[in-house]
Structures are given as structure tokens and as C-alpha cells.
Steps between C-alpha positions, in 0.01 A plus 500: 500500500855542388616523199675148371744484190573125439460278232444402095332818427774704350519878432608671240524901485349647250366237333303366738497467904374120502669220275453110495823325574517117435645367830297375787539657838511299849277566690594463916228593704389240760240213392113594587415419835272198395550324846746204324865513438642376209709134536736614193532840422751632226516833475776501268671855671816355551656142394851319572667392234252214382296494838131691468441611901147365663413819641212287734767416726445152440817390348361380161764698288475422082782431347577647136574201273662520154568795288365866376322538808564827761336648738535932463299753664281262665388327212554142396541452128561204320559430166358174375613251213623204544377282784885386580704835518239781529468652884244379730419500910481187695266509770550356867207241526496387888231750611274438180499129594126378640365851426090491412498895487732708301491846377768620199522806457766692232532814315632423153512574199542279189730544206479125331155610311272165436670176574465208694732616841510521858552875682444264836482122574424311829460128455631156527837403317490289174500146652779211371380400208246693427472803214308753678380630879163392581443748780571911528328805450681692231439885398566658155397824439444472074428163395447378192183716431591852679374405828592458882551165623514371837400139494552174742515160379108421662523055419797283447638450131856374477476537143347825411463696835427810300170356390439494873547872562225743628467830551571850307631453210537137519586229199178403421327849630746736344262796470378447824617865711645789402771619224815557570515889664722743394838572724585414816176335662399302842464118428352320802420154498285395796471119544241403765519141568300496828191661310616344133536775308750701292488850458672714230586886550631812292593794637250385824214411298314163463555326130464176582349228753519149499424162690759325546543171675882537511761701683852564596470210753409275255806586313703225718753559789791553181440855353703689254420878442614810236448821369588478134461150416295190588582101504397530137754473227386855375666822436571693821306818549606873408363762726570726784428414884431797749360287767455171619296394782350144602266541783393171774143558448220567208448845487163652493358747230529764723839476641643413073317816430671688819858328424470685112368809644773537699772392260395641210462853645864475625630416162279713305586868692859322504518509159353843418821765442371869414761761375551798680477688214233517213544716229261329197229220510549173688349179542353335854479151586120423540546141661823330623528127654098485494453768690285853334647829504325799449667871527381829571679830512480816681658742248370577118857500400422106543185386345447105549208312296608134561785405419651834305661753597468885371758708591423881480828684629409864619560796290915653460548713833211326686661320722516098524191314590544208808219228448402192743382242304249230739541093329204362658609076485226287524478119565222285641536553874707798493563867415763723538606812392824627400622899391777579262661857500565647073672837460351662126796734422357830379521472085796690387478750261446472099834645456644301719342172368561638135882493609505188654327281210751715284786358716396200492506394087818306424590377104717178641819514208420839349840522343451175362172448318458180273116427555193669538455652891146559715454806654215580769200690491437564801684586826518346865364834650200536148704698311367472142832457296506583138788367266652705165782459280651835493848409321580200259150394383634289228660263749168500734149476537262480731190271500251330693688282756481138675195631726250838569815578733752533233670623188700305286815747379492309085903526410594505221910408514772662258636319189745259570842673522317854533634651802222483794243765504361727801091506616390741752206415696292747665284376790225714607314477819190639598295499864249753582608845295895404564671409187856394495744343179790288564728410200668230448809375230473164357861380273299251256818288361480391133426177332715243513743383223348236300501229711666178473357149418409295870765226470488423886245488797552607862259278760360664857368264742450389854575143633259414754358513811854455729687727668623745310322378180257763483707723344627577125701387262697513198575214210667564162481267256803360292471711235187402258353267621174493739598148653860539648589751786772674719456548813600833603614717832635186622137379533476780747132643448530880393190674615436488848186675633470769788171583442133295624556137591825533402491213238486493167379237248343484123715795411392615119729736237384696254633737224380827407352494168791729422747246577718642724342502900428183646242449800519235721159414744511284744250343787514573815467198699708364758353120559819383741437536854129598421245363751209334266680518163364557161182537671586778816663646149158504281319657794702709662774551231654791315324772333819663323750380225899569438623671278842567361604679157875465271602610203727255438416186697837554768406841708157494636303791691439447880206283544100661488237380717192588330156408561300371253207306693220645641457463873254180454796347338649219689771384249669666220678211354722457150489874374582519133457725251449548097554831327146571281597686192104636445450637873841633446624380903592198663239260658613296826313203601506290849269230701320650752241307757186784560341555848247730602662649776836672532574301809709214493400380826149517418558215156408172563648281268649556143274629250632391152801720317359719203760669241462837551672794286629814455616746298821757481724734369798504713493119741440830766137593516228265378103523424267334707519090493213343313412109440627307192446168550218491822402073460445322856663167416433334850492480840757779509648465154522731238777580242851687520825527304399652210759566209470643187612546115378609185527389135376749223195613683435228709581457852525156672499481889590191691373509869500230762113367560552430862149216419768259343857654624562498067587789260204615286583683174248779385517760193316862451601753279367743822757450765264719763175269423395331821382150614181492742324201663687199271792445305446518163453208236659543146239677295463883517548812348872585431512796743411272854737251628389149335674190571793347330556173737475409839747340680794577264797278502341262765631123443787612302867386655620769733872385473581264834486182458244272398255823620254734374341851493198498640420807651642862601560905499652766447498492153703707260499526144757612274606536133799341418771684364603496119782200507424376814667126462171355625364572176159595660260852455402478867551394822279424808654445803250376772629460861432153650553528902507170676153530627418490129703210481786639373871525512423877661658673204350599163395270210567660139266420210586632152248568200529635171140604497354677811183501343481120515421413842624121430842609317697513863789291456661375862894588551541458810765207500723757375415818736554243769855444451555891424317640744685781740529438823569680823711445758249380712408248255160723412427479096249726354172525600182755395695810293548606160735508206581759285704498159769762473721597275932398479560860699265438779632180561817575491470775746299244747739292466824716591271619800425182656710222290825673472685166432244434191489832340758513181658825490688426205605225252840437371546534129400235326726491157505207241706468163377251230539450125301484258259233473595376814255514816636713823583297808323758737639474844354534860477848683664680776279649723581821732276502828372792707699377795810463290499162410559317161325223361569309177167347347355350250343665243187366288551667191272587220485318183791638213379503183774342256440807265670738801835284427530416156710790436720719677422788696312528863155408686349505846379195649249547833462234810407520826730374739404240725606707841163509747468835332448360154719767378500592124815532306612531170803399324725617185566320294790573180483275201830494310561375132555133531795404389494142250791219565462147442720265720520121431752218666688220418790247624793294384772295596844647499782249626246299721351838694195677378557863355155715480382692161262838534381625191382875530280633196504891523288769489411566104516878573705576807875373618426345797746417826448168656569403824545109501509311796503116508589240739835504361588836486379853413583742175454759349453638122352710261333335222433746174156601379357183319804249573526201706810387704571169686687472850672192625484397861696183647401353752754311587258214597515156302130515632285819504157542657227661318465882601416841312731821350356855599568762267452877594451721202620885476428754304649815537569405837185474602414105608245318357281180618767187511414177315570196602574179287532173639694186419514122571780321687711292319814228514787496356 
């Protein structure tokens, strides 16, 4: 037989020649000749628009209702949710009207997990005024309790017509069948009504038979029928459809068994790829759509014992090796074989495999070395690959690594404002008796200066599930303050990604313990546009993380793509990390759901998310990932969203028990001890995780009106700055999406004891009316933020707020005299873009000691720009200067003339400036005299009003005084 390369079984040279891929692939041979043509056929190869073409010829096209379905690659998939907007297919109905015998037949496969659903529904429509369709046969693969069920409604109940179901898997029978198989599998429902029976099928063998005394006929002349969704108000099912078939008669035994053979055997060689090339150990698929495979070889450069692989590659100068490799696929009524051609390339030399493991080692930012760096072991080709420091062992180390594969380089950084110091490493490879050294230069930069006080924070986030919102983005508060934000970019996300599912959500930042790198991790997950949702993306979802690293918050490397899941993975959601000052590295933690098989198309339903971790040196190679919280909280519930921080030597985690949709709080002065079986309750010993509270901050007001907090994610913890205006140690922010019941933003709690599980405070009337906001109206969901210091900020902020960054302030200069408090004035602000701004300025309290005599003081504020800008004014105290002025009036010929008695200075001559309603003057009054001035005013009536008098001393002005007097008649 000819070789055949089709399919989900990927290659990939020298790693392997056979990998599992997580997609399904059409199959589009012809139907089994079972003597019966289908009535409605969908073989889902092509579709128009919203039209799914009846391939029976018969006319009785589906039509694609709603939205997130699509039909791709001849597959089906649809994503369930919500009974009103997620996709479905209506049925045509006119040729299943009055039919005693019909056979379904589909190839599926389920991604909803347990649940009450419907993959397929044929039955009578929900009558007017009644709740509930008395009459259908319904099929869900999982229900409630992990099993198959393909029921009919056997009596009439109006009421309760599930208590009327029999059949596999049925209401009151639930355990009556067969679990759920793995993958895409053969569901056929035969319903006999001319002998009375129901019969049940998987993958063409019997699970189920049942008497039945009703049948599609009985169903009334008014059918309705789906795939995805019944007449029940339920959720609408999540799976993939490769094939659809309802069939005018009840099958026998023999020709469901032939109809699987023949299918199954189609798909399964149709989705077996084998490389062309094998140059190292590989994998086989032993079984594929229900169908065994078994492999032989021809060649001992191939050696097959089930399902592995061993590659043996002839000897350097040899010659390549051509093997056939026979896959044997087995299913009840039929056999076939199938050959596969593998070249083993002849093994290259040990010089030549020395070189190449040589040429392959990389030290990403040698010339820039702030943190501790893994190096390999071991090569690509087996090179053994020793490490030295041959020059600047005072500024390096080396040490056990993250894993047996690696070294951690220890570095050991300059003084701060030492110049930066040279390391030369010298890699050594070894492979057979070839030994070859490679050396490489590593710039490790000094210290940094002592760095400043956090007086600001910087927030990364995502928005949502919209268009678009599955991307990052940047928030700066107004200065110190945890509660009141800028938007920034011009609520233009920054960080776009390029890499996996191309979105990006729960991004996380952390700083180096040295204080000046920043890491930012992000998930990669993509839920817009994604057939099935949250749960396609917990069973066939990312394996990798992305990363990005910054010194400074503005300029960010290009974007890493690194995998951190093993290949049983199906989710690696909400990476964060926490550095650990005892193992010396950073440990990253995620949710992960756990399968045992590598093949996504082979998972049945969502298993429950575990937080897994990891360590690292470098955010660029990473140990193996191990279990740190591994509690089954439910029917495919687990826990996720784990944040940490520590106090003294104490950590506290808060992590999202997916049992109760809540925060739990924990503490463990271990932060690598793990949770097995059950959470745990509060007693303990200090190094396991023990619990604080459950359910933190549930009940409490979540800001919006008249509404609470009652559940969540995404937490993240963080100390409050020294001064923040809040007035609080710490803040938890806990992200409330609307199908939490929340305003699909974050929630802020503040406490002034972490320890205290019941000290969380709720602020979120506040946040609510300061929260940043994007242009497309998204506000901060699931992300992180991180204090920084006045520099940072600023330099964020003239990157991506240019018209709130303060470049400068305009002197601020006041003159006073003695004993007399400064008037201090508002501030003019300079912008990044230009622009001025004159603000007010909340000053800090002045001490009457600063002006009780002369001479000169500082006073500090922070200006109320959305920068918060600090400023300082001077301010000059001068000798006060002391006058006394009094008033009086008489009547001179019938008008009122004006007296102003001036008391002088004791110690100084003084120049007065008088200035009255009348008239103005000027005089010099002698140290310790007094003079009187006479002002007419012409007036036979004068109104009361005041006399200003300017002191001068040496021609320097003083603080006027001003004397009033009454009106008077003459």
C-alpha cells in the first residue's frame, strides 16, 4: 500500500518523527455500504455562510444560528454558554415527521465536561403554555455523573418529562452505559419503534438497550430538532462535530459495527503524519478514533515496542538507513494496513556534534548582566558541557542550577558607583574523546545608587474579553496614592502580542531583587473568536508564557515565548512570580488543568486547574513544573490566580478557590510547601500553608451602588507605599468580572494588617470614580501593580503621558516678616509637550518657629497637577518693621477733614506711604516719634472706610497696615 502523509500526527526532526497535535481532522471517505442512505447527512466539508450542506441529497440543509459557531476543516465546533446568544444548528424536521425507526449517528467530541446539555435533540417543541417538551430523544455525551446519555421521553409528564427518560445515561439511570470516551468518538443512537427498543453505541459497540414504548412518531406531526441545544432552558453544548448522519431505518449491530469500522479507519490513518526524517526517539500513536494501531519495522535503526520509538542512527560514514514502518489499524470488522517511509541520517561525527552544541550556547544580554544566568549541561547532539570561571571570579560563581540540566552562573554585581567588571566564561564540551572550549565575556554592571523611596505605582492590565481587549496595558497613578489613576497612551494598550494565540491577559511585573530590571509575564490566551471558550482554552490551551524584560519600565525587550507546561498541560493561566531570597532564584507559578495524554483531541472534558510552579534564574530557561496547590474542588473546579507577599518571614498567598468563586487567604513561612488532596484548615505547623480566611472580602461594598463583593480573581496584593494618602499598609485589589457580578473592573480592599484575614477595609467607591479608562471604554481587569519610585514614574510618564509629565516648575519665591505667616502661592507647571499649567499646591504645615525671625526656609507641597508633582518654595523672612496707625474725624466749616495718627518704629526711621480715600502722602516719621496727617474730605457726610499705610525701611517695603474709621456728619 502507499505511503499516506495526512493528518494530527505531527513530526518533528530530531526530536521526534510522531507528535500529537490538538485539532481534529475530517475525515471524507464515503459512508459504509450498510445498504441505507442517510435522510440528513452533514458532513461539515464545506458550509455557506450560515447554511450547513445535507450532503444526502435530500435538501435538509442546517442552518447555523447565533454566535461563536464555524465550521473549519470539516469540523463543526461550537462554543456553548448562554442558551440565547451561543451558536447552535437548527434541524429541517419534515422527513423526521411519523418516523418509528431512526438511526443517529455522529462523531463528536465533547468539550462542556459534566453538565446537564444537549450535543443533539429531536423532539416536539415546548407547547403554549407549558414549561417543558414532553416528547424527544435527547443525547449528551457527559452528564451529570461522567456518562453517555441518549435517552427518550418513554410516558407522558408535562411537568417533569425528565423523570420520564430511559435509556443510557438517563435521569433516573445515570450510571446506566458507558463513561464518557476520550476524543473524537462514534455516538449512535438507534431507536427501534417497530420492535420497541432503544439501542446505545460507542465507537460501534453495544452500551445500552432499552424497551421503549415510544418513538419519533409519537413525538407529534410538530418537531423541532438541534445539535447544540435542546427545548430546555439549559446551557448550549461545547464540542466539536465531524459528522452527522440520521438514517430512515434502525440499524442493526452489525451494520453500526460496519459503519465505525469503516469511519474510524478513515480518520484514524487520516490522522497519522510520520516525518521523513528521524534522528532521536519518537513516540507512535497506539489507538486513534477507536481504532488499534500496532507498528512493526523492517530496519534496527527503528526499533518499535508499542508505542515508543528507538532511534539508532548508523555509525559516521555508514551511510543513511531507509526504514518502512507497517501501522497495522484494527477495528471490529476491519483491518488494514498502512506503511510509512523514515530516513535515519547517518550520526555525524563527535567533532562535528562537539562543534555544533558549542555553536549553539547563547548568554541572552552578556554585556549587560544584572541577575544570576542558567547555563546548560548538556548539548542537542550529547555533548557533555562543562562550565568554569576563568577571569573575574569575584563577580561570579557557579552553582547547582534550576534543574539536573543546568548551572546557575551566582553574580555577584560591583559596588554601587564602581565601574562594571568583566567575567569570562569558559564552556567546555565533551562527546566521545572530542573536547572543545568556547569562551565567553559577560559585562556584569554595578549596583545601583541607593535607591529612592516608592512614592508612585505603575498598573498593567487587560480589559476583557472584546476585541482588542486581550492585550496590555499601562495606568499611572496620580502621584501617591493607590486609588486615583491616569490613563496613559491615550488608552491605547501598549503591548501587543505576536506570539501563540496572539492575546494577552493577567500580565504580572516584577522587580529584580536588585532593583533595577523589571519582568513582566503574561498569559497567553486569546478567548475572542475562540470556538468553546474558557473551556476549548482549559483543554486545548497554551502551554507557554510571555515574557518581556526593562530596566526602566519605558523600553522593553522583544517579546519571549517560552514554555513552561509540560505537554499534558492544557492551560497555563495567570503566571506570576516571587523572588525567594533562601533558594536564591525566582519561583513562577500558574493554573494548569492535568491530562494524561499529550493529545488535545483525545481530552474529554476539563479536568480541574492545579497551580503549578517553577523555578529560574534568568525568566529564559526554567526547571521542570511541579504541583503546588493539586485540590479537586469539583466537577471540573480547582483553584488559580495565585498572588503572593511576605511579611518578616511569613508569606501569605491569596488564590481563587474555584468551589466558591471567593479569595482564600493562606500563610507558610515555606513558600515551596505543597497542598495535596484538600485545602487546608487553620492549624499546622508554620512551614505548610495553613489557612488565614476563606472567602476574603466577600459581603463587603464593592463601590457601585447599593452593591456588593461577592466573589472574584485575579487577585493582587501589594504594600502600600510610605505616605500613600490612603493611609493604609496594604492593598488587595480583586477583579470582579460581570459574571461574578461585578462592574468588570477591579475592587480595592485596604488593610493595615495582612496577617488579619478580617482587617480588609472596602474602597472601592473611591477607585470607582478614579479608575483609568481606555478608549474603548475597557477599565482594568486581572494584572498587577507595582510601587516605583518619583524617577520611574516620571520617565513612564514622559513616555506615554507627555502632557502629564512636569519637566520643570517655575520658581516659587515668597517674602514675609517676621512673625508673620507666608501667603504661599499656586505653581506653574512646565509639561513634556510644552505646555504650562498653573495649580494648586497643598502645602505642608509651617511651623511658626521658621518665621519668627528673619532669615530663610523651604516649605514642600505637592502640586495638585494629575502628576502630583512636588515642589518646594523659598521663603525670606525680613525684620518686621513696628508702626501703629489709628483714625479719627472732625468737622471743619460743615465738611469732614480726616486725622491719621502714625506711631513709629522705636528703632528705625521709617517711610510711610499713606493712602486714604481722600488722598495719598508721603513722610518720614523719626525713630520713636509720632506724626498726624490731615485729610479733607470735602464731604459734609463721609462714609466709613479704612487708611493703608506702607512702611519702608531702607527702601525695602514692609507689610501695610490698615486702620479703619467710622463715617460721620457734619
Amino acid at each position: 500500500m502507499p505511503s499516506r502523509r495526512r493528518g494530527r500526527w505531527g513530526a518533528l526532526v530530531a526530536a521526534a518523527a510522531v507528535a500529537v497535535a490538538g485539532t481534529i481532522v475530517p475525515a471524507t471517505a464515503a459512508q459504509a455500504d450498510i445498504g441505507v442512505d442517510p435522510l440528513i447527512h452533514y458532513t461539515f466539508d464545506e458550509a455557506s455562510g450560515t447554511t450547513i450542506a445535507d450532503a444526502s441529497g435530500n435538501g435538509n440543509d442546517g442552518v447555523l444560528r447565533q454566535s461563536g459557531g464555524a465550521v473549519d476543516g470539516g469540523v463543526l465546533s461550537l462554543p456553548g454558554g448562554a442558551r440565547g446568544s451561543a451558536a447552535y444548528v437548527e434541524i429541517p424536521t419534515a422527513g423526521l415527521v411519523g418516523k418509528k425507526d431512526l438511526t443517529i449517528s455522529t462523531w463528536l467530541s465533547t468539550r462542556t465536561g459534566p453538565a446537564n446539555v444537549a450535543a443533539a435533540f429531536i423532539g416536539a417543541p415546548v407547547a403554549s403554555g407549558a414549561s417543558f417538551s414532553s416528547a424527544y430523544w435527547l443525547m449528551n455525551p457527559t452528564n451529570l455523573s461522567g456518562y453517555v446519555k441518549s435517552v427518550v421521553t418513554n410516558t407522558v409528564n408535562a411537568g417533569s418529562p425528565w423523570t420520564t427518560e430511559v435509556g443510557a445515561g438517563a435521569t433516573n439511570t445515570p450510571t446506566i452505559g458507558a463513561r464518557t470516551p476520550a476524543g473524537m468518538s462514534l455516538y449512535t443512537t438507534v431507536i427501534d419503534g417497530t420492535d420497541g427498543q432503544l439501542r446505545v453505541y460507542i465507537n460501534g459497540a453495544l452500551i445500552s438497550q432499552t424497551s421503549i414504548g415510544r418513538d419519533v412518531a409519537s413525538f407529534g406531526s410538530s418537531l423541532v430538532s438541534y445539535l447544540g441545544r435542546s427545548t430546555y432552558n439549559d446551557a448550549n453544548w461545547n464540542g466539536q462535530i465531524d459528522d452527522y448522519a440520521v438514517y430512515p431505518a434502525a440499524l442493526e449491530t452489525t451494520q453500526v459495527a460496519a459503519l465505525f469500522s469503516s469511519q474510524a479507519i478513515d480518520r484514524a490513518i487520516g490522522a497519522v503524519e510520520i516525518a521523513e526524517t528521524a534522528t532521536a526517539d519518537f513516540s507512535l500513536p497506539t489507538s486513534s478514533y477507536g481504532v488499534a494501531i500496532a507498528w512493526e519495522s523492517d530496519d534496527a535503526a527503528i526499533t518499535v515496542a508499542g508505542g515508543a520509538a528507538d532511534v539508532t542512527r548508523p555509525a559516521s560514514g555508514s551511510g543513511d538507513r531507509t526504514v518502512t514502518l507497517t501501522a497495522t489499524f484494527t477495528a471490529p470488522d476491519e483491518v488494514r494496513t498502512q506503511t510509512y517511509t523514515v530516513v535515519v541520517p547517518e550520526d555525524i561525527a563527535d567533532a562535528d556534534k562537539v562543534a555544533a552544541d558549542l555553536a549553539a550556547l547563547e548568554i541572552a544580554g552578556a554585556d549587560d548582566i544584572r541577575t544570576n544566568v542558567s547555563v546548560p549541561v548538556t548539548g542537542a547532539q550529547g555533548s557533555e558541557i562543562t562550565w568554569t570561571v576563568t577571569e573575574g571570579a569575584g563577580f561570579a560563581a557557579l552553582r547547582a542550577g534550576i534543574g539536573e540540566a543546568y548551572r546557575t552562573v551566582d553574580i555577584e554585581r560591583p559596588a554601587s558607583g564602581a565601574d562594571a567588571a568583566e567575567v569570562e566564561l569558559t564552556a567546555t564540551a565533551r562527546n566521545g574523546s572530542v573536547e572543545q572550549t568556547r569562551t565567553f565575556r559577560l559585562v556584569v554592571q554595578p549596583m545601583p545608587t541607593a535607591t529612592d523611596d516608592t512614592e508612585a505605582y505603575v498598573w498593567a492590565f487587560f480589559t476583557g474579553e472584546g476585541a482588542g481587549a486581550e492585550r496590555v496595558s499601562l495606568a499611572a497613578s496620580k502621584g501617591n496614592d493607590a486609588l486615583d489613576w491616569n490613563t496613559l497612551n491615550d488608552g491605547e494598550p501598549i503591548f501587543t502580542s505576536t506570539q501563540g494565540t496572539t492575546g494577552l491577559r493577567d500580565p504580572f511585573i516584577i522587580r529584580s531583587p536588585q532593583g533595577d530590571r523589571f519582568y513582566m509575564l503574561a498569559t497567553d490566551l486569546k478567548i475572542d473568536g475562540l470556538p468553546g471558550g474558557f473551556g476549548t482554552a482549559q483543554i486545548s490551551g497554551s502551554r507557554y508564557i510571555e515574557v518581556w524584560e526593562s530596566d526602566d519600565l519605558v523600553n522593553w525587550s522583544e517579546q519571549r515565548h517560552v514554555k513552561v507546561s509540560s505537554d499534558f498541560a492544557g492551560n497555563t493561566w495567570a503566571p506570576e512570580a516571587y523572588w525567594d531570597e533562601e533558594l536564591d532564584t525566582f519561583v513562577v507559578f500558574w493554573a494548569s488543568n492535568l491530562y494524561d495524554t499529550p493529545n488535545a483531541a483525545d481530552r474529554t472534558a476539563v479536568t480541574y486547574n492545579r497551580m503549578m510552579y517553577v523555578t529560574t534564574d534568568d525568566f529564559r530557561t526554567f526547571s521542570e513544573p511541579q504541583p503546588w496547590i493539586d485540590v479537586r474542588r469539583g466537577n471540573g473546579l480547582g483553584t488559580i490566580d495565585s498572588t503572593v507577599a511576605k511579611v518578616g518571614d511569613t508569606y501569605y498567598r491569596f488564590t481563587k478557590d474555584e468551589a466558591s468563586m471567593t479569595i482564600r487567604q493562606e500563610k507558610s513561612t515555606d513558600l515551596l510547601a505543597t497542598i495535596t488532596g484538600t485545602l487546608p484548615g487553620t492549624s499546622g505547623p508554620a512551614d505548610e500553608w495553613t489557612l488565614v480566611k476563606e472567602r476574603i472580602a466577600s459581603g463587603l461594598p464593592n463601590g457601585e451602588p447599593g452593591r456588593t463583593y461577592s466573589s472574584g480573581e485575579g487577585p493582587s496584593v501589594f504594600p502600600a507605599n510610605a505616605g500613600d494618602v490612603n493611609g493604609f499598609e496594604w492593598f488587595l485589589f480583586i477583579d470582579q468580572p460581570s459574571y461574578h457580578g461585578g462592574p468588570n473592573h477591579y475592587i480595592p480592599f485596604g488593610s493595615d494588617d495582612i496577617a488579619d484575614g478580617d482587617s480588609w477595609q472596602p474602597l472601592g467607591a473611591k477607585l470607582r470614580a478614579n479608575l483609568p479608562e481606555n478608549s474603548d471604554g475597557g477599565k482594568p481587569r486581572h494584572g498587577t501593580v507595582i510601587p516605583v519610585t518619583r524617577l520611574e514614574y516620571q520617565r513612564v510618564l514622559e513616555a506615554y503621558a507627555p502632557d502629564l509629565a512636569v519637566t520643570s516648575v517655575a520658581a516659587i519665591d515668597v517674602t514675609t516678616t517676621a512673625g508673620t505667616a507666608p501667603v504661599l502661592p499656586q505653581a506653574t507647571l512646565t509639561k513634556a509637550d510644552g505646555s504650562t499649567q498653573t495649580v494648586d499646591v497643598v502645602w505642608e504645615a509651617v511651623d511658626p518657629a521658621s518665621y519668627a525671625d528673619a532669615g530663610s526656609f523651604t516649605v514642600a507641597g505637592v502640586a495638585q497637577d494629575d502628576s502630583r508633582m512636588p515642589v518646594e518654595a523659598t521663603v525670606t523672612v525680613e525684620d518686621a518693621v513696628s508702626i501703629e496707625v489709628t483714625t479719627d474725624s472732625r468737622c471743619v466749616v460743615g465738611k469732614v477733614a480726616l486725622t491719621v495718627k502714625i506711631v513709629g518704629d522705636p528703632d528705625a526711621a521709617v517711610s510711610v506711604d499713606i493712602v486714604t480715600a481722600s488722598g495719598t502722602r508721603t513722610a518720614i516719621i523719626a525713630a520713636g516719634k509720632t506724626a498726624s496727617y490731615a485729610f479733607s474730605s470735602r464731604l459734609a457726610t463721609m462714609p466709613a472706610g479704612s487708611v493703608t499705610v506702607t512702611p519702608s525701611v531702607d527702601g525695602e517695603s514692609h507689610a501695610p497696615v490698615v486702620a479703619g474709621y467710622n463715617g460721620r456728619g457734619c
